[in-house]
N, C-alpha and C positions, 0 to 999 in steps of 0.2 A: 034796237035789240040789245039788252042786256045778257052778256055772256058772264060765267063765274064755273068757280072751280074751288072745291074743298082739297083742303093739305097741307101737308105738313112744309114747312122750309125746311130746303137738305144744302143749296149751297146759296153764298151770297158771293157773285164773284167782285173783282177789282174796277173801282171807277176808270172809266176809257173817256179821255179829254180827247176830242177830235176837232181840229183845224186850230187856229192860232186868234188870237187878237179878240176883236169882235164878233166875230165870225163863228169863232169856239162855243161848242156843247158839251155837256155831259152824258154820257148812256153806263149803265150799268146791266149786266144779268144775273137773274136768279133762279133757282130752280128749286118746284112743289114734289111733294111725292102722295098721290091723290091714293095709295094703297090698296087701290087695284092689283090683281094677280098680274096682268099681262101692261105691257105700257104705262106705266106708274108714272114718270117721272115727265113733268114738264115744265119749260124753259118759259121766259116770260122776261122781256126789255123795259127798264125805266128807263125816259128818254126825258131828259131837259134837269137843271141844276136845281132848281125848285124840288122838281117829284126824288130826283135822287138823296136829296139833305133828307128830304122827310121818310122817305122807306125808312133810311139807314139808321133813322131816328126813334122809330118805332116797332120795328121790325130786328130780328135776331133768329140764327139759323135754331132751329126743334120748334119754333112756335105753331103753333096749329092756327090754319088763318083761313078765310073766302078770298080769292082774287076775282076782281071784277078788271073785263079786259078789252080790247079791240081786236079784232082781226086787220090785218094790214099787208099788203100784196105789192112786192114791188117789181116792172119790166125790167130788166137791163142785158143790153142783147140775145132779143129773143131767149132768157132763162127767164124764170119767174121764182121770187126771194118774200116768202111770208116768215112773219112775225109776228106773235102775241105781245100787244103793247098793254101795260101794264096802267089803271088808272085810278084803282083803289085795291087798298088791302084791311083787310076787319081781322081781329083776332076770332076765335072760334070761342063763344060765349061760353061754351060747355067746357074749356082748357082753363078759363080766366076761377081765379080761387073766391069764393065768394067773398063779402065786405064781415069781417066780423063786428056782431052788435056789440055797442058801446055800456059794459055793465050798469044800470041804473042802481045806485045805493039805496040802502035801505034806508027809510025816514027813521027808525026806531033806534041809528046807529050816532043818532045827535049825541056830543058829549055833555050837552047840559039839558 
């Protein structure tokens, strides 16, 4: 099942190194604003140093973007902790400025 979601980025927060050595990951959050009237705003985790280089790489807070995502559910003492993991993001083709054509000269402007 392919989940996704139109919006705008409104924050990119600060990379979070968690544990030490080998053992250490990366996670980051970000949050869309889908500009709906009610519940606008939603949150979304990159998780691992690969996915986080490349968000931060192409990604910048006003962009207008599709997030494609996971749902992800986790126990820990009898609570339950979901999270939108994050595993592509597309610019919003209609935001992107189009390619200006490359003027072709006119033949008649030969100077001999």
């Amino acid at each position: 099942m392919e989940l996704k979601v139109k919006g705008t980025i409104q924050t990119i927060g600060e990379i979070q190194t968690i544990g030490t050595g080998e053992k250490s990951f990366q996670k980051l959050y970000f949050t869309i604003d889908t500009g709906e009237q009610y519940d606008s705003m939603v949150a979304f985790e990159v998780f691992s140093q690969d996915k986080v280089e490349q968000f931060l790489k192409w990604n910048k807070v006003g962009d207008a973007v599709t997030v494609k995502f996971n749902i992800k559910t986790r126990e820990y003492n009898g609570q339950y902790y979901t999270t939108l993991s994050y595993w592509r993001c597309e610019k919003d083709s209609s935001q992107t400025p189009e390619e200006k054509a490359v003027p072709v000269e006119d033949e008649n402007d030969l100077p001999f």
